[in-house]
C-alpha positions as CSV (number, residue, x, y, z in Angstrom):
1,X,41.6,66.3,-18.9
2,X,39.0,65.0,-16.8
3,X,40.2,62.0,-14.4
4,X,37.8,60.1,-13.4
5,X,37.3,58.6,-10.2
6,X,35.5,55.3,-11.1
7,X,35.2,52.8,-7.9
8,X,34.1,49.7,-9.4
9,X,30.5,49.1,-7.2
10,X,30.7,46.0,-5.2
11,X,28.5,43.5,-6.9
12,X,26.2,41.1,-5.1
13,X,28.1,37.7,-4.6
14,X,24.8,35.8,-4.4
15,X,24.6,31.9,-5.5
16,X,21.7,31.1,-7.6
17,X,19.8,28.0,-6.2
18,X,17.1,27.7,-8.7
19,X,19.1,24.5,-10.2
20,X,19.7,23.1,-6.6
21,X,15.7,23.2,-5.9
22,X,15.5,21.9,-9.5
23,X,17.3,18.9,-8.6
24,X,15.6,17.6,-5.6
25,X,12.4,18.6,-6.5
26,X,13.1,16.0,-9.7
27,X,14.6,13.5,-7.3
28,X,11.5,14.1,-4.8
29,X,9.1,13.2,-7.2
30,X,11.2,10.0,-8.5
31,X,11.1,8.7,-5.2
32,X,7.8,8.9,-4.8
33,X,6.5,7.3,-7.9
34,X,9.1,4.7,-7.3
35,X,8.4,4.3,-4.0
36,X,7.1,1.0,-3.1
37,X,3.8,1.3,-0.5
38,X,3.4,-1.7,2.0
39,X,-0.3,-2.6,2.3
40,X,-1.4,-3.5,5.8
41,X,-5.0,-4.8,6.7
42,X,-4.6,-2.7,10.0
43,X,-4.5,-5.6,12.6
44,X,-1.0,-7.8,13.2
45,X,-1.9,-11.7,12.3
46,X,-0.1,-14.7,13.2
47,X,0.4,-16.8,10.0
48,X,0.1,-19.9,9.1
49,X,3.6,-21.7,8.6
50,X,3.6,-23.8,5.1
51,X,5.8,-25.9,3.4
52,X,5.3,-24.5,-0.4
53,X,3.6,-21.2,-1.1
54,X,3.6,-19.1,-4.6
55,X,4.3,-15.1,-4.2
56,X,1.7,-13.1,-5.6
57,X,2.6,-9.5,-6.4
58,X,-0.7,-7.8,-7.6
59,X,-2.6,-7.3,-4.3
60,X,-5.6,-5.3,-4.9
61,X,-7.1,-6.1,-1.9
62,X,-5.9,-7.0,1.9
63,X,-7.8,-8.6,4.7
64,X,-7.1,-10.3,7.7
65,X,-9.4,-12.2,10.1
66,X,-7.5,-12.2,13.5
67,X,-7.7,-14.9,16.3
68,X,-11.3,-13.9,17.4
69,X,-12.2,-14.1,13.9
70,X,-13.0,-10.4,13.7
71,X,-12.5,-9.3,10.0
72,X,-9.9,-6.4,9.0
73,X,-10.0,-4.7,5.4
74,X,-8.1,-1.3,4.8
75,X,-7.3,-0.7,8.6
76,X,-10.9,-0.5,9.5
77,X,-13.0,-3.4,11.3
78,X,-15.8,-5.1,9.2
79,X,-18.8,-6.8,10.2
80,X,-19.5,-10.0,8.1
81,X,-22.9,-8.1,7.3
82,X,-20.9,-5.3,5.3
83,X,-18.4,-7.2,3.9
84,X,-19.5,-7.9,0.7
85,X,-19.9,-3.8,0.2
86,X,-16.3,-3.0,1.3
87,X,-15.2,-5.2,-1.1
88,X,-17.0,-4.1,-3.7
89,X,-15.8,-0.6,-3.2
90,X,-12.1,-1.7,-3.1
91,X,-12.4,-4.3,-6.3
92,X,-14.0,-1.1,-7.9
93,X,-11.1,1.1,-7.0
94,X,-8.6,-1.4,-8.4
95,X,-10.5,-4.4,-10.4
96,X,-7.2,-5.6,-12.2
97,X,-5.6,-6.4,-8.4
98,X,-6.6,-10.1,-6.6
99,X,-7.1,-10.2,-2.9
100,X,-5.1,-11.7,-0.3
101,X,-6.1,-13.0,3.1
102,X,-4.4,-13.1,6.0
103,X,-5.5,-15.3,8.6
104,X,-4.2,-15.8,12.3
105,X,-3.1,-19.6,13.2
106,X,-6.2,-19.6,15.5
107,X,-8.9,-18.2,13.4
108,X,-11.8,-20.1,11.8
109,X,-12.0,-21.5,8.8
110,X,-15.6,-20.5,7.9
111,X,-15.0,-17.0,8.3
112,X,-11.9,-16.9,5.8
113,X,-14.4,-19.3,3.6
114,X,-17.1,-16.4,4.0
115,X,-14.9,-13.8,3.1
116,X,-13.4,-15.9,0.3
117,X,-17.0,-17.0,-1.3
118,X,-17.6,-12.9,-1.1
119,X,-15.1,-12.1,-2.8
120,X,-15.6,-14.6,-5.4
121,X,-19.2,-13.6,-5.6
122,X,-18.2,-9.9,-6.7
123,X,-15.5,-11.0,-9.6
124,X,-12.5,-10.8,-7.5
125,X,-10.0,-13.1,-8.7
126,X,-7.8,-14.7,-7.5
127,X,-7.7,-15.2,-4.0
128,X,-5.2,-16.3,-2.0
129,X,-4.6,-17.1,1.6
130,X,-1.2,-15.5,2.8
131,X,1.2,-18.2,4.7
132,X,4.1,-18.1,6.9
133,X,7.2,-19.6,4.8
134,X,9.6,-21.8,6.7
């Protein structure tokens, strides 16, 4: 009789992480279509403090009109002259969201009127004028 001299072969103890990557690639992707995105207007305003205010939760569009009345819409500077085209491209981008302004304590109120009768003009509605709650 033969004997046989069979050494069992020493298997590969690796650990499978196809599930693992599974996982937080899922979990990745959840995150980041529930992830809520904070729209700036690029420029840091000093509200105006108010008594009563309503939230408003579908803001399609963000400017702000700082102390020197300059005019901030999607982190970028705008001259009054080209305001009514860099709302139009936003509205079109998102024409179910309103617009809110953000104006400083010591800005004008003619230039937050001129940006609100522009925005009115193109079909953007409604607009409201973001306040400082006590």
């Amino acid at each position: 009789m033969r004997t046989r001299n069979r050494k069992s072969q020493p298997q590969g103890q690796a650990i499978d992480l196809t599930p693992m990557l599974d996982v937080v690639f899922i979990m990745l992707i959840f995150f980041i279509v529930t992830a809520s995105f904070i729209k700036t207007p690029g420029v840091e305003v000093n509200k105006v403090d108010a008594m009563t205010g309503d939230s408003y939760k579908k803001v399609g569009i963000l400017a702000a009109v700082t102390e020197t009345n300059e005019i901030w819409i999607d982190k970028k500077r705008v001259e009054e002259s080209a305001l009514k085209i860099n709302l139009k491209r936003l509205y079109s981008e998102n024409p179910k969201g309103g617009m809110v302004i953000q104006a400083d304590n010591e800005s004008s109120i003619e230039t937050v009127a001129k940006i609100a009768d522009a925005a009115r003009d193109i079909g953007i509605s409604p607009v409201a004028i973001s306040v400082e709650n006590d």
